[in-house]
N, C-alpha and C positions, 0 to 999 in steps of 0.2 A: 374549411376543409382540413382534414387533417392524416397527416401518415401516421401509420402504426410499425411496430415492429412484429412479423410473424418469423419464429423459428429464424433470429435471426438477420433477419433480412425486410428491408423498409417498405411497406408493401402502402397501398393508397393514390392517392390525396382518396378519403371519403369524407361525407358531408355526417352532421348530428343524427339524422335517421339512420344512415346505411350503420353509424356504428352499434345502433340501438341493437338492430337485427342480427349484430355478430357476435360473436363470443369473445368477449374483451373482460379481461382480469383487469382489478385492483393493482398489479405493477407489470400490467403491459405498456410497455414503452409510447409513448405517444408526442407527436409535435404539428404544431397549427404554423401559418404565417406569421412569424415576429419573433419567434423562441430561437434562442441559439442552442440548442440544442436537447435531446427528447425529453421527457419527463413522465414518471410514472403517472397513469392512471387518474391514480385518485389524487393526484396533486391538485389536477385542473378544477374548477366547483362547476363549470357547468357538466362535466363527464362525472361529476359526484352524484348531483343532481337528477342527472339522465338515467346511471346507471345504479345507483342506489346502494355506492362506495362508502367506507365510514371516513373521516377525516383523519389525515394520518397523523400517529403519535407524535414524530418528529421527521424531519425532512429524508427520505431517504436517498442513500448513497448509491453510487458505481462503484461496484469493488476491484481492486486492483489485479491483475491474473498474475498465474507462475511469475511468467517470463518477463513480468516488470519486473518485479520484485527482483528476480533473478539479478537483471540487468542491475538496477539499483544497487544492490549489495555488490554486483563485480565492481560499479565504477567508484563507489567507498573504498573497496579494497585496495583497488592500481592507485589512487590518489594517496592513501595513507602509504602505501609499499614504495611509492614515487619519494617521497618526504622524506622518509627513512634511508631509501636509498641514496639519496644526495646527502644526508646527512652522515651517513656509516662510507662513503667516498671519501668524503673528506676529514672525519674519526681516523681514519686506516691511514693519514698520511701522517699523521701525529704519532705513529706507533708501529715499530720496526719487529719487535719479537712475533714469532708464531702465536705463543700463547695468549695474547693482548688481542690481536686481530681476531682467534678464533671466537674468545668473549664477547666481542663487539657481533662478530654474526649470532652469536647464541641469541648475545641480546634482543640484536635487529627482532628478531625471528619471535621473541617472546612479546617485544611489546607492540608491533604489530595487530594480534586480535586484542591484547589490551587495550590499546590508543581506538580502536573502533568499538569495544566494547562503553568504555567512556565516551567518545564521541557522538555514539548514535542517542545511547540514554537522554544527552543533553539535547540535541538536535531534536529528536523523537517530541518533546516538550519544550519545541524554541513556537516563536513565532511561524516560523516556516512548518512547523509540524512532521519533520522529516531531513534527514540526513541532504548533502549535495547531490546524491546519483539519488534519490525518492523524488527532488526538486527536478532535477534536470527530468525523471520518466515522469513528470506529471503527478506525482500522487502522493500519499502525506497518512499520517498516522492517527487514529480518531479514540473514542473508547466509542463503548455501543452505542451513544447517540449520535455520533459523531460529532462531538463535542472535543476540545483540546486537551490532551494527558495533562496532569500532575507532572511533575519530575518522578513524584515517589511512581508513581503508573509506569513512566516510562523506565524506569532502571529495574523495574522487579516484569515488565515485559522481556526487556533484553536478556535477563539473569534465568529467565522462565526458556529463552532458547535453548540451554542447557539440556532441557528436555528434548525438545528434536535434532538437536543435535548427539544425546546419549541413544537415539534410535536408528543412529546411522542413513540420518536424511528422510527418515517416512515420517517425521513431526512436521517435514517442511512439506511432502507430496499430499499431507490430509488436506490440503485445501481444493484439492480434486471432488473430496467427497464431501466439503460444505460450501452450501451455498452459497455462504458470504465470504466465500474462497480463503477462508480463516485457518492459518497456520496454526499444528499445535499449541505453540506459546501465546496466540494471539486468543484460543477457547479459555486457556486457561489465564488469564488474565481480562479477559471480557473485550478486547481492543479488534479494530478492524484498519484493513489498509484500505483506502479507496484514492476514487480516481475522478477529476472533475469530470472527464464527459465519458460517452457511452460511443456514440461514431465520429 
């Protein structure tokens, strides 16, 4: 028996016949008794078999939406602004003139996207495959097979947000209009975020 995904929404249990009879896509989601969770289509070889699927390149992904990502990037941010913050508290007690303190905030403030700029590059291509907030929302940085970055991958991916971020955020809103919900910098460097499971 197996459920399907229609538009959405987990529709079934149907049996091998009733799915013959429906219109079932190559990555319509699908799960039988035993899977922890669904799997496209033409994963399965008897629904290859049945439905007359080709056997897929390589394993495919869940991709990751906005509002992980979103999240992900906030909770990198508060955690590096935390660090710094406890750090530039106790800077400021060492240092009584105006002008000293005001340098220490300039600083703060500069290496902030620096220290995450470096951070994420290294992270992006650790074992974890992803920053602390991409671990903590579940999901991790791949190239198009989803396969594990290089370092060189990951630092010329982060170096490549430059680009939607010189768009005033619509490099980060295109992944509305692809499918593999792929950020500007992520088209142009060939990388995808994904996500282990689907519900």
């Amino acid at each position: 028996m197996y459920t399907i995904v229609i538009k959405g929404k987990p529709q079934g249990p149907y049996t091998l016949e009733q799915l013959k009879k429906m219109e079932i896509f190559p990555d319509t989601f699908v799960r039988k008794p035993g899977m922890d969770d669904y799997k496209e289509a033409h994963e399965l070889q008897e629904l290859r078999e049945l439905l007359g699927f080709n056997v897929p390149k390589h394993t495919p992904q869940y991709f990751a939406s906005f509002d992980q990502r979103l999240m992900a990037w906030a909770i990198d941010y508060f955690l590096i602004v935390v660090v710094y913050a406890i750090i530039l508290a106790i800077a400021v007690l060492f240092f009584e003139d105006k002008e000293s303190r005001i340098a220490l905030v300039f600083a703060f403030f500069m290496l902030v996207p620096f220290t995450k700029f470096v951070y994420c590059s290294i992270a992006d291509a650790s074992k974890t495959q992803g920053s602390i907030g991409k671990k903590l929302m579940d999901i991790k940085v791949t190239n198009e097979f989803g396969q594990r970055l290089t370092f060189g991958a990951a630092l010329l991916r982060n170096v490549a947000k430059i680009t939607s971020n010189a768009t005033l955020g619509l490099g980060y809103l295109y992944c509305f209009l692809n499918k593999k919900q792929q950020c500007l910098h992520d088209v142009i460097v060939s990388t995808l975020v994904v996500k282990e499971r689907l519900l």
